[in-house]
C-alpha positions as CSV (number, residue, x, y, z in Angstrom):
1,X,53.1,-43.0,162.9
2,X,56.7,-43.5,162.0
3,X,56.3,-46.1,159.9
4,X,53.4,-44.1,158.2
5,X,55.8,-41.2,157.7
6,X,58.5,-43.0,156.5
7,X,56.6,-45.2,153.2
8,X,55.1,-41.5,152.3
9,X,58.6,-40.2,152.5
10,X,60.2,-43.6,150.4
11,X,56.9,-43.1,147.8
12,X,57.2,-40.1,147.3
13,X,60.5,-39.9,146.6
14,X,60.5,-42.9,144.0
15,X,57.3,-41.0,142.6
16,X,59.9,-38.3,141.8
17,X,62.3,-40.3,140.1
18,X,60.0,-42.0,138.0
19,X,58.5,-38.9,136.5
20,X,60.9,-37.3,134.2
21,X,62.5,-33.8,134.0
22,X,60.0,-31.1,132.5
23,X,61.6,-29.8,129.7
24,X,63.4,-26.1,130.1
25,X,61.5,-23.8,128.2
26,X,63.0,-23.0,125.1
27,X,65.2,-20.0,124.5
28,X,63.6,-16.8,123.1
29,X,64.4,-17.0,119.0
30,X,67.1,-14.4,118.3
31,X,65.7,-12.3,115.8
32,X,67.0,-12.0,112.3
33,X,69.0,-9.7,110.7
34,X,67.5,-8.3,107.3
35,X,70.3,-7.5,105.9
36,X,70.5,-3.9,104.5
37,X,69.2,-3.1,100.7
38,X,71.8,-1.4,98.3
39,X,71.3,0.2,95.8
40,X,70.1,-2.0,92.8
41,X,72.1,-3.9,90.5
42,X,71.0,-3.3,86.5
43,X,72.5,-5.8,84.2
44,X,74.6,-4.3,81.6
45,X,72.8,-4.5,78.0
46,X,74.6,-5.2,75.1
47,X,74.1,-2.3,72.2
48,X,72.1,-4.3,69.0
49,X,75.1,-5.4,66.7
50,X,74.9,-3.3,63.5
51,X,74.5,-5.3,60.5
52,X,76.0,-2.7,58.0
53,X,76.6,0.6,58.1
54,X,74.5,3.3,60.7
55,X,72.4,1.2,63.1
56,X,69.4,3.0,61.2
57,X,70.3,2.8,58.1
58,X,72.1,5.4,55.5
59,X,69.5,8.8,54.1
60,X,68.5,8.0,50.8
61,X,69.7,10.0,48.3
62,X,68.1,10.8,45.0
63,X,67.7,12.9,42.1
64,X,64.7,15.1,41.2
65,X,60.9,14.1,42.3
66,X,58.8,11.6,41.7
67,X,56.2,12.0,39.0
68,X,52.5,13.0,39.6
69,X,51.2,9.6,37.8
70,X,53.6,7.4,39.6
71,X,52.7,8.9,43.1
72,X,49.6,8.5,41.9
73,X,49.8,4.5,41.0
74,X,52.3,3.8,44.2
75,X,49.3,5.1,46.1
76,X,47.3,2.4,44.6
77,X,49.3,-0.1,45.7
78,X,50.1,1.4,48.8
79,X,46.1,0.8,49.5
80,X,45.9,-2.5,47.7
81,X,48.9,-3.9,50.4
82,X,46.8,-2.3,53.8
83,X,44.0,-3.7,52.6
84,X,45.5,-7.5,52.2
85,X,47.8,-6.8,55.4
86,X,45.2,-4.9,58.1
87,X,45.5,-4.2,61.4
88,X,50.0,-3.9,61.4
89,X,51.7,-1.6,63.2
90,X,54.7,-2.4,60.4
91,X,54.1,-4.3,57.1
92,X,57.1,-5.7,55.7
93,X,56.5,-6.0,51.5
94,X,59.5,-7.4,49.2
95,X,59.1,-6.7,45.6
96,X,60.5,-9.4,43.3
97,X,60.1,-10.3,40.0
98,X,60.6,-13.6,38.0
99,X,63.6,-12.5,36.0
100,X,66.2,-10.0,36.1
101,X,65.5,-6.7,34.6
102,X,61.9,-6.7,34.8
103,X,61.8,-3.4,36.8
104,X,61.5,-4.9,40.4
105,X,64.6,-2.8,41.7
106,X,62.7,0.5,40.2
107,X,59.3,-0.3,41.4
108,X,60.9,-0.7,45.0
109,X,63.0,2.3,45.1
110,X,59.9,4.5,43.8
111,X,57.2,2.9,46.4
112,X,59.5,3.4,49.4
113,X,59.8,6.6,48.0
114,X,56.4,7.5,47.7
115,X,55.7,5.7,51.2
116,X,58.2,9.0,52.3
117,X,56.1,11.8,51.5
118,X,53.9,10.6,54.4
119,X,56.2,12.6,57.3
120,X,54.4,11.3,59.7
121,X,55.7,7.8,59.1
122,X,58.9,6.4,58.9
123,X,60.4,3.8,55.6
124,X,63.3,1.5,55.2
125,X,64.2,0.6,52.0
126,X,66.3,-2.7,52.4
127,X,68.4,-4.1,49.4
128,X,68.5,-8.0,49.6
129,X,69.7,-8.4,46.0
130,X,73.4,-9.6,46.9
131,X,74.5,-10.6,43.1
132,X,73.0,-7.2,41.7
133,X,72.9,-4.6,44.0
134,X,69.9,-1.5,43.4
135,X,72.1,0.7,46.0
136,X,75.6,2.1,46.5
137,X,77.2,4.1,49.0
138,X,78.4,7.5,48.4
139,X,81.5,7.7,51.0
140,X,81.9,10.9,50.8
141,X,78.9,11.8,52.0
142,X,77.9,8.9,54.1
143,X,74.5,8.4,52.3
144,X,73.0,5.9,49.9
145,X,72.0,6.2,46.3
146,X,70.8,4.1,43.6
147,X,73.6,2.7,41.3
148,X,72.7,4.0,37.8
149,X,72.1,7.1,39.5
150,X,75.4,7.8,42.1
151,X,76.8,9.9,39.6
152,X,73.9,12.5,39.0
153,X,72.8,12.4,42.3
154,X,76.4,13.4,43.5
155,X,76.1,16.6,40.8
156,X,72.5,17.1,40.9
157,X,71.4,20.2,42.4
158,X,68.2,18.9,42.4
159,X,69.2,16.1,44.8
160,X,67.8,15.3,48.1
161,X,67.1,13.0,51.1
162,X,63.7,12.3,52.9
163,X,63.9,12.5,56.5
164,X,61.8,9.9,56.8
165,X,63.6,7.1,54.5
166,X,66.5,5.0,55.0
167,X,68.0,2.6,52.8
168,X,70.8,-0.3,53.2
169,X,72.6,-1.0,50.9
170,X,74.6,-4.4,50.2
171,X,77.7,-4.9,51.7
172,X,80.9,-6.0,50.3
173,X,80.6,-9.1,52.1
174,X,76.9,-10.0,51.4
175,X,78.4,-9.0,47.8
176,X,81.4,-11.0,47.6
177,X,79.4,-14.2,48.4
178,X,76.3,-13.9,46.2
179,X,73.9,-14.4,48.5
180,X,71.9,-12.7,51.4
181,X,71.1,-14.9,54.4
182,X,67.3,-15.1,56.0
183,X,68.7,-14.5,59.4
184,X,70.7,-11.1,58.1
185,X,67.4,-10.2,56.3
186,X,65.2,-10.4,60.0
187,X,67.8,-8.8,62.1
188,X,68.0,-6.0,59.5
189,X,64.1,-5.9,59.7
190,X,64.5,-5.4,63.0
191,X,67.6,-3.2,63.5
192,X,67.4,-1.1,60.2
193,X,63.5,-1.4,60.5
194,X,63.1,-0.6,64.2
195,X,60.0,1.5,64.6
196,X,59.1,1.8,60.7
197,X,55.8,1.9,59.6
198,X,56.5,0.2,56.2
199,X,60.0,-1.8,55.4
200,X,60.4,-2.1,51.4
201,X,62.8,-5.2,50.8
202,X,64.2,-5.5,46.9
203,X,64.4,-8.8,46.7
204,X,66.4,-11.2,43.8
205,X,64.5,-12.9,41.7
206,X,62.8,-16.2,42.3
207,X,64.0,-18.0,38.9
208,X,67.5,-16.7,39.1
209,X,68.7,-16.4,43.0
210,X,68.5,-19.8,45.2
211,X,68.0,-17.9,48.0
212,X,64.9,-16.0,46.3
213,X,62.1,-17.8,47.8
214,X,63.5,-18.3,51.5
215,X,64.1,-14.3,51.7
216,X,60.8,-14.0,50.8
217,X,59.0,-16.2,53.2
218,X,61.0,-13.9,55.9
219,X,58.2,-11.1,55.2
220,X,55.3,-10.1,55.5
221,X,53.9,-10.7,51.9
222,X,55.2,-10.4,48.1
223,X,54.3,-8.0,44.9
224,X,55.7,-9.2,41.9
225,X,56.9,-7.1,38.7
226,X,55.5,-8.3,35.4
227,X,56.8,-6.5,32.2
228,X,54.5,-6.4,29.8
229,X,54.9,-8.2,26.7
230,X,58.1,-10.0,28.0
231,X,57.1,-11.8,30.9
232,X,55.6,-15.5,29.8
233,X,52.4,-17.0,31.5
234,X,54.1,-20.3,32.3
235,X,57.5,-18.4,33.8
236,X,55.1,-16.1,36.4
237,X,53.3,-19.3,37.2
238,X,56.0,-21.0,38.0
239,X,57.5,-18.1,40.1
240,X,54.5,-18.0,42.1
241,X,54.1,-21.8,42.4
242,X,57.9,-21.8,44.0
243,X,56.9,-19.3,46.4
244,X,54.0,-20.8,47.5
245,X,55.9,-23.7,48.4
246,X,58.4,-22.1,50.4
247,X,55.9,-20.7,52.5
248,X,55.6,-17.0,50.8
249,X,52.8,-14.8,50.5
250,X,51.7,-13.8,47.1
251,X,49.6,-10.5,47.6
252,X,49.7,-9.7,43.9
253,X,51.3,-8.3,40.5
254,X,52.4,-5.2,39.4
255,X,52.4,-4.7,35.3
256,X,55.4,-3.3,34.5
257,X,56.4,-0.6,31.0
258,X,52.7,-1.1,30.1
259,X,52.8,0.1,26.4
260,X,49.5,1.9,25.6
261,X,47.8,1.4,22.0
262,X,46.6,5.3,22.2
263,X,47.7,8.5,23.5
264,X,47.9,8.0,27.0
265,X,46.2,11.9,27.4
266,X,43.4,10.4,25.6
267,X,43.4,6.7,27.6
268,X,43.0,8.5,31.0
269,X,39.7,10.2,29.3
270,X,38.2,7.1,28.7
């Protein structure tokens, strides 16, 4: 019986040092701090870098009203340009002409002007003629005005500024070196233009400025200014040919100092 007790007790004691330890149970996970929430950080954002001038632009100033026929055929084109560009929320139209003094900078000013009547939309009229500015600055009254008309409009008591139109005029330094620069042109689209319904560009023209056509593929489409009886076939072809090329959009002509053959009280009987 002894011996019987005393292989259990040897077995069962080498049974016990063959088995290994059981593992202590693991410690209860700490739980983790969330650390507490302050208050938010917002990142600071730079104001948009004014390109000349007023952030929006200077009020146009001008001398008398526009004339009942010419509202009447800037509405006409004002139709003819929504329908070729539909469906924008801002249509971006440069006027240009082949030449220099076919009437471009005129036909601009007067558009963007008769785009103003509409109060319920706003216009930026945007001169990108560097070598022969349309606009000046008045300094004295902080506005812009069209150069062969600063002095009257400074005297004119007839002068006045829409609410609804701003211009830009060149600066000295787009001025002093000739040329206006695509990337100036689309930030003032977007600074100077910010939230217009229409953005009129006076543009140089394409035989005389380098820079002609490349300003003109920045927008959204192109009217060019015939004069009648000066402006050749072959020069407007070419005009268009170079802007095609550069990636422009031609939406159409606009005959300029049309010379009529009758009375012109008679011609709109007819």
């Amino acid at each position: 019986m002894t011996r019987i007790f005393e292989a259990f007790r040897k077995a069962r004691a080498s049974a016990a040092t063959a088995l290994p330890h059981a593992a202590a149970p693991p410690a209860a996970e700490s739980p983790r701090r969330i650390p507490a929430i302050g208050p938010l950080q917002v990142p600071q954002i730079e104001p948009a870098r004014q390109v000349s001038g007023p952030a929006l632009g200077y009020p146009l100033l001008v001398p008398g009203d526009l004339e009942d026929d010419v509202i009447q055929q800037m509405t006409g084109l004002r139709i003819s340009i929504e329908a070729a560009l539909p469906n924008r929320s801002r249509r971006v139209v440069m006027i240009q002409s082949s030449q220099r003094r076919e009437g471009a900078s005129t036909i601009a000013l007067q558009f963007a002007r008769a785009l103003a009547r509409d109060e319920r939309q706003r216009v930026a009229l945007l001169d990108a003629h560097a070598q022969h500015p349309a606009l000046a600055v008045d300094p004295e009254r902080r506005v812009a005005v069209p150069r062969g008309a600063a002095g009257r409009a400074r005297k004119g008591a007839s002068a006045g500024a829409a609410a609804t139109l701003a211009a830009w005029p060149v600066t000295q330094e787009v001025y002093g070196s000739g040329a206006l620069s695509v990337g100036v042109l689309q930030e003032l689209i977007d600074t100077v233009g910010g939230g217009c319904a229409w953005v009129v560009v006076d543009g140089p023209p394409v035989l005389v400025a380098a820079e002609a056509c490349a300003l003109a593929a920045a927008v959204d489409g192109v009217i060019l200014v015939v004069q009648s009886g000066r402006t050749k076939r072959p020069v407007l072809a070419r005009s268009v040919e170079l802007l095609g090329k550069a990636g422009a959009r031609v939406l159409g002509t606009v005959l300029n100092r049309r010379r009529l053959e009758i009375p012109e009280f008679i011609y709109r009987r007819i």
